[in-house]
C-alpha positions as CSV (number, residue, x, y, z in Angstrom):
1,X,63.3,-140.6,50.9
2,X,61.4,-143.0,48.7
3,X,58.7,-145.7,50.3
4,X,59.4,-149.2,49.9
5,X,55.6,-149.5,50.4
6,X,52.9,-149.1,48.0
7,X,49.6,-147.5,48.7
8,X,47.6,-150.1,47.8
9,X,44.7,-148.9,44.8
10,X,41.3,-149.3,46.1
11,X,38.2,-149.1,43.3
12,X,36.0,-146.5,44.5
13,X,32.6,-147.4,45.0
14,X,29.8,-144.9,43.1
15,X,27.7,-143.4,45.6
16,X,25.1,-144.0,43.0
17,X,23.9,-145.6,39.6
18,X,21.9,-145.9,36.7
19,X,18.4,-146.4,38.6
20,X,16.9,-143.6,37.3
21,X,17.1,-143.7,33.6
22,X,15.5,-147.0,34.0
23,X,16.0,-148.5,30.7
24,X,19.3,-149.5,29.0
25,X,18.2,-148.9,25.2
26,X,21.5,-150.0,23.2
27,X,23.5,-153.4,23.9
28,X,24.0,-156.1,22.1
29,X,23.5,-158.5,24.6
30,X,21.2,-161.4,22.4
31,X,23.5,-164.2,21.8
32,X,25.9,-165.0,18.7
33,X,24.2,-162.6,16.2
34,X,27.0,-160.4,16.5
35,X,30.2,-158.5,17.9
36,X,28.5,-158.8,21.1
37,X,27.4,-161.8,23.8
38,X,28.4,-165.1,21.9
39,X,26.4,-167.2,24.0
40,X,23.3,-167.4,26.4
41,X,26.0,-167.4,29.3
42,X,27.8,-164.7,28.5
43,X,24.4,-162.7,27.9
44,X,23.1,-163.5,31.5
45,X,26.6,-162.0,32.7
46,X,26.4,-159.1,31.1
47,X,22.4,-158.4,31.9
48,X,23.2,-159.3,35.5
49,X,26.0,-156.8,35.7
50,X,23.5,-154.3,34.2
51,X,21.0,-155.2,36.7
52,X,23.6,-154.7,39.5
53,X,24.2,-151.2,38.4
54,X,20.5,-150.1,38.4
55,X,19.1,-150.9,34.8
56,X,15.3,-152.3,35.0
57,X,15.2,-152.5,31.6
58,X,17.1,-153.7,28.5
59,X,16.7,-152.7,24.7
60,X,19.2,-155.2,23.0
61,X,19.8,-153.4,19.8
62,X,22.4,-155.6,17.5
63,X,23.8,-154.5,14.0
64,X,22.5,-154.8,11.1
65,X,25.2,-154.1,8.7
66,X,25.1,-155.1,4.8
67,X,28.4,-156.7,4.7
68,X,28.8,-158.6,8.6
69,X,25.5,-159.0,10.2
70,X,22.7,-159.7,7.7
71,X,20.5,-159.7,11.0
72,X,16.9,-159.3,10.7
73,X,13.4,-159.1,12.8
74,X,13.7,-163.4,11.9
75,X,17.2,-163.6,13.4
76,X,16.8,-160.7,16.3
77,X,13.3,-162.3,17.0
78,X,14.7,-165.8,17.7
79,X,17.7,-165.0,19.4
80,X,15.6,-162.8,21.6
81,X,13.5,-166.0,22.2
82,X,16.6,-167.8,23.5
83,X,17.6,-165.2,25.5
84,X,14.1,-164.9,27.5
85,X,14.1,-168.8,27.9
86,X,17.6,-168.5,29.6
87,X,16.7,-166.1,32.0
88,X,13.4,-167.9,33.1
89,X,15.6,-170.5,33.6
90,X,18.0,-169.2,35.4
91,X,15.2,-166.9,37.6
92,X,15.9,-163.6,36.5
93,X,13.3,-161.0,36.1
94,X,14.1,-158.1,33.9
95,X,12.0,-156.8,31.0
96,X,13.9,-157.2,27.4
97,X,13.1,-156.1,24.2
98,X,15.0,-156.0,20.9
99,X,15.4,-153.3,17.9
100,X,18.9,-152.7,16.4
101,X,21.6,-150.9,15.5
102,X,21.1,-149.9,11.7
103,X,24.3,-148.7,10.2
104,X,23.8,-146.5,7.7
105,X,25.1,-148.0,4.2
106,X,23.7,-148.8,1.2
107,X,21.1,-150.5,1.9
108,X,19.4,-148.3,4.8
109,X,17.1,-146.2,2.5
110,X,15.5,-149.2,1.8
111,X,14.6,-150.5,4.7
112,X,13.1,-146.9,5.9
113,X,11.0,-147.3,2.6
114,X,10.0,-151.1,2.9
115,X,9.4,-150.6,6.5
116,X,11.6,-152.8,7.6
117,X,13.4,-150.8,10.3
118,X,13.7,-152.8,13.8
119,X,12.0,-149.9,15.9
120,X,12.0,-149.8,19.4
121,X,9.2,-148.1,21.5
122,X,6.1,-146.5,19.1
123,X,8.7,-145.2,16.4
124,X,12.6,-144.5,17.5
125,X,15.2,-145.6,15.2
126,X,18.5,-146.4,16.3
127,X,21.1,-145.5,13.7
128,X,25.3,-146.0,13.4
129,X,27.6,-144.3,11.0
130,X,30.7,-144.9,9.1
131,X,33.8,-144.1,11.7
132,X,35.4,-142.7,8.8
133,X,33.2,-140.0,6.6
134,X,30.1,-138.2,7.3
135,X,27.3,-139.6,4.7
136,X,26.1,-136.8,2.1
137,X,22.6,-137.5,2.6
138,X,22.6,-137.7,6.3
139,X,20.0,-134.7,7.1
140,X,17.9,-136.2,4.1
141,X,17.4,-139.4,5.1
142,X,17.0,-138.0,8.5
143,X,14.0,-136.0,7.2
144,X,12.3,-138.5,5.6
145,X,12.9,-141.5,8.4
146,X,10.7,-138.3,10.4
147,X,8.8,-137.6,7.3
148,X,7.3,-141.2,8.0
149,X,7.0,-140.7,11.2
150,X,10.1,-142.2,12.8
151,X,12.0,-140.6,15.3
152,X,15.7,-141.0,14.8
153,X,18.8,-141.5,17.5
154,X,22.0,-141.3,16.4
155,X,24.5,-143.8,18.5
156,X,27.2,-142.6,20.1
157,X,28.2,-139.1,17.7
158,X,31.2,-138.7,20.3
159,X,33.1,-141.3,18.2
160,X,32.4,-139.8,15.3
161,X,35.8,-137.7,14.9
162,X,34.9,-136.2,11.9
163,X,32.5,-134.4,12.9
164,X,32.5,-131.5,15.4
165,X,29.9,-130.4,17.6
166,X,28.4,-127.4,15.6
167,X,27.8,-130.2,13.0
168,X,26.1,-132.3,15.6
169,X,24.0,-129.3,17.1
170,X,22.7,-129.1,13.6
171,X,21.7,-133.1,12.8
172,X,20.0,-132.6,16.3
173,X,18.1,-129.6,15.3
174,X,16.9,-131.4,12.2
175,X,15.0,-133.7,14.5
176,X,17.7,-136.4,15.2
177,X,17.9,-137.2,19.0
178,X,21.9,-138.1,19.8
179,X,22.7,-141.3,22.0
180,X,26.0,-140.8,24.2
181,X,27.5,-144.0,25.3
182,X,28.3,-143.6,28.9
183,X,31.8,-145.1,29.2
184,X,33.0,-142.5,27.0
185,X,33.1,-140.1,29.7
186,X,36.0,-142.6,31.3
187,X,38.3,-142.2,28.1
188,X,37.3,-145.7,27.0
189,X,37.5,-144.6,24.0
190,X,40.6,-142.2,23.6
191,X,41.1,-138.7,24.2
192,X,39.1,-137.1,21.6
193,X,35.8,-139.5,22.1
194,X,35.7,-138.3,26.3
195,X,36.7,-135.0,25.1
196,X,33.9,-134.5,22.9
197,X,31.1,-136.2,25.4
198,X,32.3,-133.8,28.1
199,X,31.4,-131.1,25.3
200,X,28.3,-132.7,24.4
201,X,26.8,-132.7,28.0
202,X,28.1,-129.3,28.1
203,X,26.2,-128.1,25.5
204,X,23.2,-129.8,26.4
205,X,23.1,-132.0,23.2
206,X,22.5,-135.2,24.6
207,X,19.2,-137.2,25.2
208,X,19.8,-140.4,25.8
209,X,23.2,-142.3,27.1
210,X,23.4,-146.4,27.4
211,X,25.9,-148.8,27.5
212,X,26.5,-150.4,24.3
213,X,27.5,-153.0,26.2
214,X,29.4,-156.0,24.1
215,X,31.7,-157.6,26.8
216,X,32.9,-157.8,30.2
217,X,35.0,-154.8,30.2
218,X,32.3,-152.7,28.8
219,X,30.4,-154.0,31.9
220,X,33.7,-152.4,33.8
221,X,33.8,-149.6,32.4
222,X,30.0,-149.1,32.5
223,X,30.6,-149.2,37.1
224,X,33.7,-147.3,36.9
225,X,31.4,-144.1,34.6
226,X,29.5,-143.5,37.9
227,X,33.0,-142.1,39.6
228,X,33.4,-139.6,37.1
229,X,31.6,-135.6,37.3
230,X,30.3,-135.9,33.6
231,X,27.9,-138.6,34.4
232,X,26.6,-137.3,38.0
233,X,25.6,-134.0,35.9
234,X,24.1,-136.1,33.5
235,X,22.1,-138.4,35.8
236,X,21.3,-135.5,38.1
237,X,20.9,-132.3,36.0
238,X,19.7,-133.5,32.7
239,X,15.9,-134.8,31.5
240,X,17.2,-137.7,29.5
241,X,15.0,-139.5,27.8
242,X,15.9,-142.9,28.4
243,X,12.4,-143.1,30.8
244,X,10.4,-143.2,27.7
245,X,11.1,-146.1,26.7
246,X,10.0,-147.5,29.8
């Protein structure tokens, strides 16, 4: 016999959160320089929903990409500028820093040789690629951003479909650390992206996770990663790196 009543769905709470990795080090929470935060209000609701989840620390890391966001350490600097004035205004203490997201086209060689890569800590580079094709020269270019004494991340490789994690193993063991974004693990991103995270913890591969957080249901999805087994292992039985950024 069938229930005219519902159960009604209650959102678990997580029994805890993101306190000990400390520092949050890709978002793009500066305002209107990109796909992210559009405003200086809709960056303090993203960094207070950060803050409510245990983040003490915030590297806001927006694209630069050739063809959409010409940003630069002009444009990151001053929007990081308004970003800091807005939260002293609005009384919120939280340590933020910017680097960026470099996507890796055409004209990313040349910033690693004019030395114009937005770095974040003493030398880490955070790096995007195409979501289509695997770049040629990617171990190359990995070598020389070390060669000159950068250390390279590699943002989010579990939405990279074309490449599978043997591939991934080797860009790591070339000296390239690999950044998972958390919501992932909650099939934010399909099927295959939560499929291969789970593999990536399972192999031990990753070393830092953060939120890439852009929007509001990022922010959602960000609370709602703390219910799931992937990310207790990872907050609980991994040596993530995130702390060194600290």
């Amino acid at each position: 016999m069938f229930s005219f009543f519902k159960k009604k769905e209650v959102n678990k709470e997580p029994a805890f959160n993101y306190e000990s990795i400390v520092v949050d080090m890709h978002s793009h929470v500066l305002p209107g320089i990109d796909d992210g935060a559009q405003n200086p209000q809709e960056s303090i609701f993203l960094i207070k929903k950060m803050m409510a989840l245990g983040i003490k620390k915030i590297i806001a890391t927006p694209h630069i990409m050739a063809d959409y966001y010409k940003n630069n350490a002009e444009t990151i600097g001053n929007a990081l500028k308004i970003l800091k004035a807005e939260l002293v205004k609005e009384k919120i203490d939280i340590e933020i820093e910017a680097a960026a997201e470099h996507y890796f086209d055409e004209t990313f060689e040349g910033r690693i040789n004019d030395n114009k890569l937005m770095i974040m800590g003493k030398n880490y580079v955070l790096f995007e690629l195409s979501f289509i094709s695997l770049p040629p020269n990617l171990i190359e270019i990995i070598q020389k951003m070390r060669d000159m004494g950068h250390q390279p991340i590699l943002a989010h490789p579990e939405r990279y479909a074309y490449i599978s994690i043997d591939q991934l193993r080797n860009i790591r063991e070339h000296g390239c650390y690999l950044q998972l974004n958390t919501i992932s693990l909650t099939g934010y991103y399909g099927k295959e992206a939560k499929k291969t995270a789970e593999a990536l913890v399972d192999n031990q591969l990753v070393d830092f996770i953060s939120s890439d957080m852009h929007h509001p249901k990022h922010a959602e999805a960000l609370k709602n990663a703390l219910n799931t087994t992937y990310v207790d292992k990872l907050l609980h039985d991994y040596q993530l790196k995130n702390i060194m950024l600290k």
